[in-house]
C-alpha positions in Angstrom: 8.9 9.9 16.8 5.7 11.0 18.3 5.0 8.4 20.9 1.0 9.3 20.6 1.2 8.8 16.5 2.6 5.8 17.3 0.5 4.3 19.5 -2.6 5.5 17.2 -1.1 4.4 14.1 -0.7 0.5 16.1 -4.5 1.1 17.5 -5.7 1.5 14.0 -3.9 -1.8 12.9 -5.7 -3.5 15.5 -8.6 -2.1 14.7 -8.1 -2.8 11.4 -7.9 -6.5 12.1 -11.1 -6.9 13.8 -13.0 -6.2 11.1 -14.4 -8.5 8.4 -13.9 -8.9 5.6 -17.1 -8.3 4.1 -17.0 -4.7 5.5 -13.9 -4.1 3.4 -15.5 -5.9 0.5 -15.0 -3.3 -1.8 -12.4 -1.5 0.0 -10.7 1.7 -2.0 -7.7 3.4 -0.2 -5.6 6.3 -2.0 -4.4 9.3 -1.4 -2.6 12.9 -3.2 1.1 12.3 -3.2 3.8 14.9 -2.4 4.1 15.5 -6.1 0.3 17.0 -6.3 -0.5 13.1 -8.5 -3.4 10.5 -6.8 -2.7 6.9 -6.0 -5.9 5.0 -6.1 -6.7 1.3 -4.8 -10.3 0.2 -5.6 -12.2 -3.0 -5.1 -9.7 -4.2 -3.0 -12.3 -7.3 -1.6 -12.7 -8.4 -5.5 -10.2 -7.5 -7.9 -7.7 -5.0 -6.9 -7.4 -2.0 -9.2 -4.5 0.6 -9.0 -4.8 4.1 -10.3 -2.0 6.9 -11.1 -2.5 10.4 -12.1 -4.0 14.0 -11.4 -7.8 14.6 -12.4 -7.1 15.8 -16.0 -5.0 12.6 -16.7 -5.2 9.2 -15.4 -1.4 8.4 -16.3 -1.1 4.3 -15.0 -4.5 1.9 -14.3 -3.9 -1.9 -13.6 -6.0 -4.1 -12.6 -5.9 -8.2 -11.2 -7.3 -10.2 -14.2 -5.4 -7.7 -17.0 -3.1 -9.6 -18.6 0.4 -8.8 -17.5 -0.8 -8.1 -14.1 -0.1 -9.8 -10.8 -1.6 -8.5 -7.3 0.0 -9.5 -4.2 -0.1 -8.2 -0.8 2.1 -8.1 2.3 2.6 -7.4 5.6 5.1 -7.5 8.1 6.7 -7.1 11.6 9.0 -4.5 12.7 10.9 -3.7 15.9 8.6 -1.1 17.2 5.8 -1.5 14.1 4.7 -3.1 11.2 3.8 -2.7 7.3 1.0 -3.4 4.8 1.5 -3.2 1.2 -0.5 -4.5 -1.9 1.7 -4.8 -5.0 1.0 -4.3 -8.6 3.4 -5.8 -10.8 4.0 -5.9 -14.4 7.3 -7.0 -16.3 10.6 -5.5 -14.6 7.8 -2.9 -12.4 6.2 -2.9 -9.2 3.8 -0.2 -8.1 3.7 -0.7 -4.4 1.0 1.5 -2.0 3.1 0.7 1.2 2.2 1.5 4.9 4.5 1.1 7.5 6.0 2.7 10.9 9.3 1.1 12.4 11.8 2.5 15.0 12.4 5.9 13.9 10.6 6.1 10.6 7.0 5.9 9.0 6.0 6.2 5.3 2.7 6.1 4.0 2.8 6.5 -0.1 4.0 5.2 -3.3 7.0 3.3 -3.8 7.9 2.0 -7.6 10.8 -0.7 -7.8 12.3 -1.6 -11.6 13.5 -5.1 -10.3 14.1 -4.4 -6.8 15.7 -1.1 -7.1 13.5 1.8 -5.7 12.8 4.6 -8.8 10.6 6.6 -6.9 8.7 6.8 -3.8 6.5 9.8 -3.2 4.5 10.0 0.5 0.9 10.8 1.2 2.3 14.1 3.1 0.1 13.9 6.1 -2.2 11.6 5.8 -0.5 8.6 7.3 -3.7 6.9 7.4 -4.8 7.0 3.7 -3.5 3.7 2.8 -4.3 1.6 5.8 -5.8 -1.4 4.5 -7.6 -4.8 6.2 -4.7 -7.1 4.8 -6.9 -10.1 5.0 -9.7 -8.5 2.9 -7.6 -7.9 0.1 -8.2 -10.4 -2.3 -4.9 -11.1 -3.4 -2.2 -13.8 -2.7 0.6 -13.5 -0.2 3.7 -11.9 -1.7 6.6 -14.3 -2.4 8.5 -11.8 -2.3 7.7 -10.2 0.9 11.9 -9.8 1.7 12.2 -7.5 -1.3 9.1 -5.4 -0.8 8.2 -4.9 2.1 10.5 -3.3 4.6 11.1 0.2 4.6 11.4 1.7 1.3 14.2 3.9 1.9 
């Protein structure tokens, strides 16, 4: 592990927590994935809106206040790190832009769970920065499930 990533990657947290809310009021986050498909987050201050696909075809869009859909978000603590997520879920799926760096390992992407089981998780290549988000300006409850979702999602 880059000691230097590292320690920019736990600056930006910090950073990251200093600001207010109102800044990130309608926060948008996103990034291409390894598979050449967008992930989207917008109005992440008011009602959090996820977006899946290329530029021809928008392939998944939820939103909080669609029926079926629940927003959380999550963070936690790692030996050596930390994680932010916000989770869209809807029946047996959750679509999960994750960010995290622990001893050893850092993912910055897309993980989708049926249940708790991983089906895919595709990273934001190089741009470990791209879903970075003010946790406490994401207007969305804690995640009950924080144990299933967010520790590292391989």
């Amino acid at each position: 592990m880059n000691l230097r990533r590292h320690a920019r990657h736990l600056a930006h947290l910090l950073a990251l927590s200093c600001l207010s809310s109102a800044a990130l009021a309608g926060g948008t986050a996103g990034c291409t994935l390894e598979n050449g498909k967008t992930v989207s987050l917008s109005h992440l201050g008011t009602a959090p809106a996820y977006r899946y696909g290329t530029a021809e075809k928008e392939e998944i869009t939820l939103a909080a206040g669609q029926r079926g859909i629940t927003v959380y978000k999550g963070s936690v603590m790692f030996s050596g790190g930390g994680a932010g997520y916000v989770r869209f879920a809807t029946g047996p799926y959750s679509y999960v832009a994750y960010s995290g760096i622990g001893k050893g390992w850092e993912f910055t992407g897309l993980v989708v769970y049926k249940g708790t089981k991983v089906v895919m998780y595709k990273s934001c290549g190089t741009d470990a920065d791209a879903l970075m988000m003010d946790m406490d300006a994401v207007h969305a409850p804690e995640d009950p499930s924080v144990d299933d979702f967010g520790g590292a999602p391989f």
